[in-house]
N, C-alpha and C positions, 0 to 999 in steps of 0.2 A: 528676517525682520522680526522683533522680539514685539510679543502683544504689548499694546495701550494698555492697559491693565493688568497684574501677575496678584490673584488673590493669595494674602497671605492664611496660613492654616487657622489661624487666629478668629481670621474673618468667619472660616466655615462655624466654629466652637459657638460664635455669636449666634450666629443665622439660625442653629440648631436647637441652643438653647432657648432662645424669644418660640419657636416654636413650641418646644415640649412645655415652655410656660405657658401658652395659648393652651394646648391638652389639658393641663390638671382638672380642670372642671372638671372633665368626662371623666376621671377615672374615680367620681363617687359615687356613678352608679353600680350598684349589685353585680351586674354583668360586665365584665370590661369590654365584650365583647358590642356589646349594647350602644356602649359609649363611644367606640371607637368606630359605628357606621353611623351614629348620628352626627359628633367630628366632623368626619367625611363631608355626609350632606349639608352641614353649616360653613365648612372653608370652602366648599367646592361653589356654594350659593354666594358666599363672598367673592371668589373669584369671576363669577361670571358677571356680578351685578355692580363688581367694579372696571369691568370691562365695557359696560353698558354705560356707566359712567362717563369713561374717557371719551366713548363715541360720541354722548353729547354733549360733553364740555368743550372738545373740540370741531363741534360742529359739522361732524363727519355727514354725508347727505346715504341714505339706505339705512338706515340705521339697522331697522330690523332685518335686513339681508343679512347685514353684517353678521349679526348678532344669529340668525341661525346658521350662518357660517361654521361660526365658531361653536353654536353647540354641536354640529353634526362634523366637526372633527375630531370628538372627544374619542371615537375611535381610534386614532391613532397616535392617542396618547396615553393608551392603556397599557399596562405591565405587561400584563398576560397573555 
């Protein structure tokens, strides 16, 4: 059975790009090294805090369980 979906490479080129356009900022500071763990901590606050979002726009009931849930699985979503 062939997936609902088959991304085309096009799609990745897109995805990739909106991001590095999101980067630029950070790479006017001095350090790029600098720039690239503040990044970090600004998309990763974005991601949680639009997660936090959906829980209450959809009216999910624990919010905040949920919501440490998901921070204390950032474990195993680490690279490393």
């Amino acid at each position: 059975m062939a997936p609902a979906y088959h991304p085309k490479p096009r799609d990745y080129v897109i995805i990739i790009g909106s991001s590095m356009f999101f980067q630029i900022p950070f790479t006017w500071f001095k350090d790029l090294r600098l720039g690239a763990k503040i990044a970090s901590t600004i998309f990763a606050s974005i991601a949680v805090l639009s997660c936090y979002w959906l829980l209450l726009r959809y009216r999910i009931r624990f919010v905040f369980v949920w919501l440490i849930a998901l921070l204390l699985a950032q474990r195993h979503f680490s690279i490393a």
